[in-house]
N, C-alpha and C positions, 0 to 999 in steps of 0.2 A: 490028725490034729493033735494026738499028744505028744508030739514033737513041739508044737509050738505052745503052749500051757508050759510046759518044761522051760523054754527059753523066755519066755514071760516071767515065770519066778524065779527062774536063775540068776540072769542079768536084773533084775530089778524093774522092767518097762513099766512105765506109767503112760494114761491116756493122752493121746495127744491133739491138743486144739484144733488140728484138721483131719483128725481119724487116724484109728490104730495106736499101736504105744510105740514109746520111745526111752531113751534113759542119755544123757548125755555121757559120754565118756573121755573126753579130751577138751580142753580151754588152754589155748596156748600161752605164757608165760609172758610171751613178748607181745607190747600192746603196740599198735599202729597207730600215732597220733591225728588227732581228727584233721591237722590241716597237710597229713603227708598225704591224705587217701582222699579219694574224689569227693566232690562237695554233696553228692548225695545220701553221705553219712553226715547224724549228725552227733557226735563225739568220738571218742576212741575206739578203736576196734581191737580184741583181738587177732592175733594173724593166721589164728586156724579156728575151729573148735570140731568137733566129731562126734555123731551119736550112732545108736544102736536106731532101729527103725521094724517094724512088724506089722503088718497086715495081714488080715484071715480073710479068705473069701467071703464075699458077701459086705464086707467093707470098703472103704475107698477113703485117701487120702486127697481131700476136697480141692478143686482148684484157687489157688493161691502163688502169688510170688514173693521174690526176695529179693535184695539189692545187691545181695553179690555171688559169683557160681558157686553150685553147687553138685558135687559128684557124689555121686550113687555107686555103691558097691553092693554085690550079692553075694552072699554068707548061703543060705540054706532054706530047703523050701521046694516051693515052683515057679515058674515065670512070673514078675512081675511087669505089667505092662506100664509105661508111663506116658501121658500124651502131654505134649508142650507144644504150645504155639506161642509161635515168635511175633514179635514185634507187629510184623508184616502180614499178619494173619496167617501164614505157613504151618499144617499140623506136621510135627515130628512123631511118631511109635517109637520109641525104643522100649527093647523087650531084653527086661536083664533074666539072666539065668545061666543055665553051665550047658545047653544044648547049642553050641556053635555051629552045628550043621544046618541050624533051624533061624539063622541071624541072631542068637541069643548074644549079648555079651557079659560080659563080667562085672564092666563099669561104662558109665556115660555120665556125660554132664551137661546140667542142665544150664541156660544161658543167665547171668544175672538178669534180673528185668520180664523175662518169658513168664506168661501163666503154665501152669500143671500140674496135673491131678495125677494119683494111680490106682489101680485097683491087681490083686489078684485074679483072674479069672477061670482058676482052675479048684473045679468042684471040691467043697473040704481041703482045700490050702491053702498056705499060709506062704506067705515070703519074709524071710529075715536079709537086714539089707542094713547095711551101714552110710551113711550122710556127711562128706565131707565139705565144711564150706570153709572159703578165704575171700575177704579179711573173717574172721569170723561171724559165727548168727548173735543176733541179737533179736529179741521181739518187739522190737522197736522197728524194725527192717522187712518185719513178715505181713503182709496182706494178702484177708481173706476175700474171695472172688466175691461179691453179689450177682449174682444169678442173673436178672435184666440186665443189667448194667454190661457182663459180661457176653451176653448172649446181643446184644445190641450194638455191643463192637464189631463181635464176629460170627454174624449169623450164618453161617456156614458149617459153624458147626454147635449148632442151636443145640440139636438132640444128643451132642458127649456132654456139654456144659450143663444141661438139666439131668442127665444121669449121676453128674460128677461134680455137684456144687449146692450145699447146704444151706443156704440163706436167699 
């Protein structure tokens, strides 16, 4: 773990609304006018923005979605796992990390509109992981899961959504 305390004070992360820290590090320049991008923004958007992202075992980045994709990069650490279900009820695993023998990958991306959570799952580790979204984030755009509500959509997978969802 002092690997990650290190990358915590280094980079700057601060807590993040749905667990673990973050620090933003990229807002792109060029703004995407609200009537060139789908109606389900509602003003300007950014056309990128990028942050830094950290979880410690024992924590979990709570299920929530967003209104537009969102890729994931893995930096350093251990496997982080991320479950997202689509639309359609469909659970996805992707397991980022640098063991490719093991279906690890390096990056994936998550569907606009999909819920997902993630957790570390490997004793006293940590995952550092970078967050690219386009048009960019806004917290205007970010919703957090309620629990019933969630679990009522898709009971199927009743017992990830009461592990991996705070309210």
């Amino acid at each position: 773990m002092s690997n990650c305390q290190y990358y915590i004070n280094k980079l700057g992360l601060i807590k993040h609304p749905e667990g673990g820290a973050f620090k933003e590090t990229y807002r792109s320049a060029i703004v995407f006018p609200e009537q060139s991008i789908s109606e389900l923004f509602l003003g300007d958007r950014n056309a990128s923005t990028a942050i830094y992202f950290l979880l410690k075992q024992g924590e979990f980045s709570s299920f929530h979605k967003i209104k537009s994709d969102e890729i994931w990069h893995f930096y350093d650490g251990f496997t982080l796992t991320i479950y997202e279900i689509e639309q359609n009820g469909n659970l996805i695993t992707h397991k980022l990390g640098r063991d490719l023998e093991k279906n690890e990958s390096f990056q994936c991306c998550i569907q606009a509109g999909n819920w997902f959570a993630s957790r570390c799952e490997i004793e006293n580790g940590f995952s550092l992981l970078g967050c690219t979204v386009s048009p960019g984030f806004e917290f205007d755009d970010f919703e957090l899961a309620e629990k019933a509500i969630l679990m009522n959509q898709y009971p199927k997978h009743k017992d990830l959504i009461e592990e991996l969802t705070n309210k």
